[in-house]
C-alpha positions, 0 to 999 in steps of 0.5 A, a space after each residue: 716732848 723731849 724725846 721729839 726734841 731729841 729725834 729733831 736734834 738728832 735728825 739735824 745733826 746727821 743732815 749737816 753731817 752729810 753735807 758733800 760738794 758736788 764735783 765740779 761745782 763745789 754746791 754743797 748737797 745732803 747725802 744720806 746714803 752711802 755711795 757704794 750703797 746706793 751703787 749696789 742698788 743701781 747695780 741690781 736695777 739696772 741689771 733688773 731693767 735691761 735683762 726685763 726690756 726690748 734691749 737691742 743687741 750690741 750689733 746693732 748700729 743705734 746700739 754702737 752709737 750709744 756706746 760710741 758716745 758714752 765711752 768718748 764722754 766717760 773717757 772725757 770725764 776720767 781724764 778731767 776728774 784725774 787732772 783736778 784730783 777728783 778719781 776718787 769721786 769715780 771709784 764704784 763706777 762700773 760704765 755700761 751703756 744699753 739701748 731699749 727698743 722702746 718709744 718712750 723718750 728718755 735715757 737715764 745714767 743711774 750711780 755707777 755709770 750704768 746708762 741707759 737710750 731708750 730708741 724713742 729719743 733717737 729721733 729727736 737727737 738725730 746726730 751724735 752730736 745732739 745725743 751727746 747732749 743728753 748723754 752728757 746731760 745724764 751722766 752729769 746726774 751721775 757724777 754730781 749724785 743727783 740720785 743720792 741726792 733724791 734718794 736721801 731727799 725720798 728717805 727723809 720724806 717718803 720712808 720715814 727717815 729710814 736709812 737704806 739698809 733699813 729701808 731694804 728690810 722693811 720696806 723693799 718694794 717700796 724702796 725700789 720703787 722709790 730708786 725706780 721712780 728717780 729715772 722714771 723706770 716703770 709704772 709705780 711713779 706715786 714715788 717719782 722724786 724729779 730732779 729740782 730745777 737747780 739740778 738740771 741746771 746743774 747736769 745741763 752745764 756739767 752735760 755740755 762741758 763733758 760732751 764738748 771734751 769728748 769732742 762734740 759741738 755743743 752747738 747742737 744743744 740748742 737745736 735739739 731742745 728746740 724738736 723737743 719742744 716741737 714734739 712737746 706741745 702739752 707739756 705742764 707749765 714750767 711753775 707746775 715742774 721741776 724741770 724748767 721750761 724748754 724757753 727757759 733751758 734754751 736761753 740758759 744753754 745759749 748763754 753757756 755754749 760760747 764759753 764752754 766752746 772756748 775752754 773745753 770743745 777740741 781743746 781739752 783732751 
Protein backbone atom coordinates (compact mmCIF):
# COMPACT_ATOMS: atom_id res chain seq x y z
CA UNK A 1 0.00 0.00 0.00
CA UNK A 2 2.73 2.43 0.51
CA UNK A 3 4.71 1.60 -2.10
CA UNK A 4 1.22 2.63 -4.33
CA UNK A 5 1.11 5.72 -2.45
CA UNK A 6 4.59 6.22 -3.34
CA UNK A 7 4.48 5.51 -6.99
CA UNK A 8 1.06 7.82 -6.90
CA UNK A 9 3.19 10.66 -4.98
CA UNK A 10 5.61 10.29 -7.49
CA UNK A 11 3.71 10.17 -10.67
CA UNK A 12 1.82 13.37 -9.29
CA UNK A 13 4.83 15.08 -8.84
CA UNK A 14 6.57 14.41 -12.22
CA UNK A 15 3.14 15.59 -13.91
CA UNK A 16 2.93 18.92 -12.35
CA UNK A 17 6.46 19.04 -13.00
CA UNK A 18 5.98 19.06 -16.48
CA UNK A 19 3.64 21.67 -16.95
CA UNK A 20 4.30 23.97 -19.87
CA UNK A 21 2.31 26.88 -21.76
CA UNK A 22 1.32 26.59 -25.17
CA UNK A 23 3.04 29.34 -27.40
CA UNK A 24 0.75 31.88 -28.01
CA UNK A 25 -2.02 31.16 -25.79
CA UNK A 26 -0.48 30.63 -22.67
CA UNK A 27 -2.92 27.26 -21.58
CA UNK A 28 -0.90 25.28 -19.42
CA UNK A 29 -0.24 21.41 -20.99
CA UNK A 30 1.65 18.06 -19.52
CA UNK A 31 4.78 17.30 -21.47
CA UNK A 32 6.23 14.27 -20.31
CA UNK A 33 8.79 13.97 -23.08
CA UNK A 34 11.48 15.76 -23.84
CA UNK A 35 10.97 17.93 -27.09
CA UNK A 36 14.14 16.97 -28.78
CA UNK A 37 13.10 13.72 -28.19
CA UNK A 38 10.00 13.23 -29.39
CA UNK A 39 11.74 15.63 -32.36
CA UNK A 40 13.99 12.80 -33.16
CA UNK A 41 11.50 10.30 -33.26
CA UNK A 42 9.40 12.44 -35.79
CA UNK A 43 12.48 12.70 -37.64
CA UNK A 44 12.79 9.20 -38.43
CA UNK A 45 9.09 8.58 -39.07
CA UNK A 46 8.77 10.98 -40.92
CA UNK A 47 11.71 10.03 -43.30
CA UNK A 48 10.30 6.44 -42.78
CA UNK A 49 6.58 7.65 -44.24
CA UNK A 50 7.96 9.64 -47.17
CA UNK A 51 10.61 7.41 -48.36
CA UNK A 52 7.56 4.19 -48.14
CA UNK A 53 4.77 6.31 -49.86
CA UNK A 54 3.72 7.58 -53.67
CA UNK A 55 5.80 10.99 -52.69
CA UNK A 56 5.35 13.40 -55.76
CA UNK A 57 8.39 14.79 -57.22
CA UNK A 58 9.37 18.51 -56.12
CA UNK A 59 8.55 19.32 -59.84
CA UNK A 60 5.49 18.81 -59.69
CA UNK A 61 3.11 21.61 -59.40
CA UNK A 62 0.58 20.34 -56.64
CA UNK A 63 4.03 19.70 -54.78
CA UNK A 64 5.39 23.44 -55.43
CA UNK A 65 2.13 24.53 -54.08
CA UNK A 66 2.39 22.65 -50.89
CA UNK A 67 5.86 24.04 -50.43
CA UNK A 68 4.73 27.30 -51.83
CA UNK A 69 2.15 27.68 -48.74
CA UNK A 70 4.29 25.81 -46.04
CA UNK A 71 7.17 28.16 -46.46
CA UNK A 72 5.28 31.89 -46.67
CA UNK A 73 3.32 30.16 -43.39
CA UNK A 74 6.63 29.11 -41.53
CA UNK A 75 8.33 32.39 -42.65
CA UNK A 76 4.90 33.81 -40.90
CA UNK A 77 5.47 31.88 -38.07
CA UNK A 78 9.48 32.68 -37.27
CA UNK A 79 8.92 36.27 -37.66
CA UNK A 80 6.20 36.50 -35.21
CA UNK A 81 7.66 34.09 -32.57
CA UNK A 82 11.08 36.28 -32.94
CA UNK A 83 9.08 39.48 -32.22
CA UNK A 84 7.18 38.16 -28.98
CA UNK A 85 10.58 36.52 -27.82
CA UNK A 86 9.44 32.98 -28.61
CA UNK A 87 12.59 31.72 -31.16
CA UNK A 88 13.55 29.36 -28.71
CA UNK A 89 10.06 27.40 -28.98
CA UNK A 90 11.44 26.95 -32.79
CA UNK A 91 14.88 25.70 -31.83
CA UNK A 92 14.63 21.79 -33.39
CA UNK A 93 12.79 22.55 -36.20
CA UNK A 94 14.07 21.36 -39.38
CA UNK A 95 10.58 22.87 -42.01
CA UNK A 96 10.08 20.17 -44.72
CA UNK A 97 7.16 19.71 -46.53
CA UNK A 98 5.94 16.54 -49.10
CA UNK A 99 2.89 15.61 -51.22
CA UNK A 100 1.49 11.99 -51.13
CA UNK A 101 -0.03 10.91 -54.36
CA UNK A 102 -2.87 9.43 -52.28
CA UNK A 103 -6.62 9.64 -51.94
CA UNK A 104 -6.93 9.88 -48.23
CA UNK A 105 -7.82 13.33 -47.13
CA UNK A 106 -5.24 14.34 -44.51
CA UNK A 107 -2.04 16.54 -43.93
CA UNK A 108 -0.48 16.17 -40.82
CA UNK A 109 2.68 18.69 -39.35
CA UNK A 110 4.62 16.29 -37.27
CA UNK A 111 7.25 18.08 -34.17
CA UNK A 112 9.96 19.58 -36.00
CA UNK A 113 7.86 21.12 -38.81
CA UNK A 114 7.92 17.97 -40.89
CA UNK A 115 4.48 18.41 -43.10
CA UNK A 116 2.99 16.40 -44.90
CA UNK A 117 -0.54 16.85 -48.11
CA UNK A 118 -1.81 13.83 -49.06
CA UNK A 119 -3.48 14.61 -52.71
CA UNK A 120 -6.81 13.64 -51.34
CA UNK A 121 -7.37 17.00 -49.62
CA UNK A 122 -6.70 18.86 -52.78
CA UNK A 123 -9.76 18.85 -54.09
CA UNK A 124 -11.47 19.93 -51.03
CA UNK A 125 -8.82 22.84 -50.54
CA UNK A 126 -9.23 23.71 -54.11
CA UNK A 127 -7.12 27.22 -53.76
CA UNK A 128 -4.09 28.25 -51.56
CA UNK A 129 -5.99 29.88 -50.01
CA UNK A 130 -8.14 27.01 -48.34
CA UNK A 131 -4.88 24.82 -48.23
CA UNK A 132 -3.42 27.53 -45.96
CA UNK A 133 -6.17 26.90 -43.59
CA UNK A 134 -5.42 23.43 -43.15
CA UNK A 135 -1.66 23.72 -43.45
CA UNK A 136 -1.69 26.55 -40.87
CA UNK A 137 -4.26 24.42 -38.95
CA UNK A 138 -1.51 21.42 -38.55
CA UNK A 139 1.33 23.51 -38.21
CA UNK A 140 -0.62 24.99 -35.20
CA UNK A 141 -0.30 21.43 -33.71
CA UNK A 142 3.29 21.56 -34.13
CA UNK A 143 4.11 24.64 -32.61
CA UNK A 144 1.44 24.55 -29.71
CA UNK A 145 3.37 20.31 -28.99
CA UNK A 146 -0.07 18.99 -29.47
CA UNK A 147 1.77 15.81 -30.19
CA UNK A 148 4.07 15.81 -27.12
CA UNK A 149 0.98 16.38 -25.54
CA UNK A 150 -0.69 13.06 -26.76
CA UNK A 151 2.14 11.36 -26.60
CA UNK A 152 2.72 11.96 -23.02
CA UNK A 153 -1.32 11.53 -22.42
CA UNK A 154 -0.39 7.71 -24.53
CA UNK A 155 2.57 7.07 -22.30
CA UNK A 156 0.69 8.00 -19.14
CA UNK A 157 -2.16 5.75 -20.55
CA UNK A 158 -1.18 3.03 -23.42
CA UNK A 159 2.51 2.00 -21.90
CA UNK A 160 2.31 2.07 -18.41
CA UNK A 161 3.73 5.35 -17.68
CA UNK A 162 7.10 4.63 -19.33
CA UNK A 163 9.09 7.20 -20.24
CA UNK A 164 10.28 7.33 -24.03
CA UNK A 165 13.35 6.22 -24.03
CA UNK A 166 12.34 3.45 -22.11
CA UNK A 167 9.32 2.90 -24.19
CA UNK A 168 11.90 2.53 -27.38
CA UNK A 169 13.68 -0.25 -25.47
CA UNK A 170 11.08 -2.29 -24.41
CA UNK A 171 8.30 -1.59 -26.34
CA UNK A 172 9.47 -0.47 -29.89
CA UNK A 173 6.80 -1.41 -32.06
CA UNK A 174 4.28 -0.24 -30.19
CA UNK A 175 5.70 3.10 -29.33
CA UNK A 176 5.84 3.83 -32.90
CA UNK A 177 2.78 2.91 -33.19
CA UNK A 178 1.79 4.83 -30.80
CA UNK A 179 3.55 8.24 -32.28
CA UNK A 180 2.01 7.02 -35.90
CA UNK A 181 -1.35 6.80 -34.59
CA UNK A 182 -1.37 10.76 -33.52
CA UNK A 183 -1.28 11.54 -37.55
CA UNK A 184 -3.35 8.68 -38.51
CA UNK A 185 -0.30 7.28 -40.28
CA UNK A 186 -0.64 3.64 -41.14
CA UNK A 187 -3.09 1.09 -40.36
CA UNK A 188 -2.42 0.06 -36.61
CA UNK A 189 -4.81 2.94 -35.14
CA UNK A 190 -5.79 0.61 -31.84
CA UNK A 191 -3.21 3.30 -30.75
CA UNK A 192 -4.83 6.37 -32.52
CA UNK A 193 -4.49 9.14 -29.65
CA UNK A 194 -6.92 12.19 -31.74
CA UNK A 195 -6.75 15.45 -30.87
CA UNK A 196 -9.19 16.50 -27.80
CA UNK A 197 -11.77 19.08 -29.03
CA UNK A 198 -9.88 21.73 -27.02
CA UNK A 199 -6.82 21.08 -29.10
CA UNK A 200 -8.39 21.67 -32.35
CA UNK A 201 -9.73 24.55 -31.27
CA UNK A 202 -6.68 25.71 -30.06
CA UNK A 203 -4.88 24.73 -33.79
CA UNK A 204 -7.99 26.23 -35.75
CA UNK A 205 -7.21 29.82 -34.09
CA UNK A 206 -3.54 29.35 -34.13
CA UNK A 207 -3.89 27.78 -38.06
CA UNK A 208 -5.97 30.81 -39.04
CA UNK A 209 -3.82 33.66 -37.28
CA UNK A 210 -0.69 31.99 -38.82
CA UNK A 211 -2.42 31.60 -42.56
CA UNK A 212 -3.64 35.41 -42.28
CA UNK A 213 0.32 36.46 -41.61
CA UNK A 214 1.38 34.63 -44.27
CA UNK A 215 -1.00 36.67 -46.47
CA UNK A 216 -3.64 34.55 -46.98
CA UNK A 217 -7.52 35.29 -46.54
CA UNK A 218 -8.69 33.50 -43.88
CA UNK A 219 -12.12 33.90 -45.47
CA UNK A 220 -11.75 30.73 -47.21
CA UNK A 221 -12.16 28.74 -43.79
CA UNK A 222 -15.39 28.83 -43.90
CA UNK A 223 -16.13 27.59 -47.38
CA UNK A 224 -13.56 24.83 -47.14
CA UNK A 225 -15.15 23.01 -43.96
CA UNK A 226 -18.59 23.65 -45.72
CA UNK A 227 -17.18 20.85 -49.15
CA UNK A 228 -15.84 19.08 -45.94
CA UNK A 229 -18.98 18.59 -44.84
CA UNK A 230 -20.61 17.87 -48.11
CA UNK A 231 -18.12 15.11 -48.81
CA UNK A 232 -18.64 13.87 -45.08
CA UNK A 233 -21.97 12.68 -44.76
CA UNK A 234 -21.31 9.74 -42.49
CA UNK A 235 -19.30 11.31 -40.03
CA UNK A 236 -19.96 10.13 -36.26
CA UNK A 237 -21.88 12.54 -34.18
CA UNK A 238 -19.69 15.02 -32.67
CA UNK A 239 -20.63 13.75 -28.83
CA UNK A 240 -19.03 10.45 -30.10
CA UNK A 241 -15.50 12.47 -31.46
CA UNK A 242 -12.98 14.37 -30.20
CA UNK A 243 -13.06 16.73 -33.27
CA UNK A 244 -16.01 19.00 -33.12
CA UNK A 245 -18.60 18.95 -35.15
CA UNK A 246 -18.16 20.89 -38.93
CA UNK A 247 -21.54 23.13 -37.72
CA UNK A 248 -19.57 23.48 -34.51
CA UNK A 249 -16.23 24.40 -36.31
CA UNK A 250 -17.63 26.70 -38.58
CA UNK A 251 -19.61 28.97 -36.09
CA UNK A 252 -16.55 29.13 -33.87
CA UNK A 253 -14.42 30.22 -37.31
CA UNK A 254 -16.98 32.54 -38.46
CA UNK A 255 -16.74 34.01 -35.18
CA UNK A 256 -12.96 34.55 -35.13
CA UNK A 257 -12.12 35.22 -38.91
CA UNK A 258 -13.38 39.37 -38.50
CA UNK A 259 -10.80 39.85 -35.76
CA UNK A 260 -8.04 37.78 -37.07
CA UNK A 261 -8.58 39.51 -40.42
CA UNK A 262 -8.30 43.06 -38.53
CA UNK A 263 -4.98 42.30 -36.43
CA UNK A 264 -3.24 39.88 -38.63
CA UNK A 265 -4.24 39.54 -42.60
CA UNK A 266 -1.97 41.91 -44.79
CA UNK A 267 -0.78 43.86 -41.93
CA UNK A 268 1.46 41.97 -39.81
CA UNK A 269 4.66 41.22 -42.01
Amino acid sequence: MQRQLFFCFLLTATIFGSCKTVAVTGRKQINLVPNALITALAFTEYDSVVTHSATLSQYDERAQMVKRVGTKIQQAVESYMQRNNLGKELKNFKWDYNTIDDNTVNAWCMPGGKVVVYTGLLPYTQNENALAVVMGHEIAHAIARHGNERMSQGLLINLGGLVLQEALKEKKQETQALFLGLYMVGSNLALALPNSRMQESEADKLGLIFAAMAGYNPDEAIPFWQRMSAGNKNKMPEFLSTHPSDKTRIKKLSALIPEIKSKYYLTVK
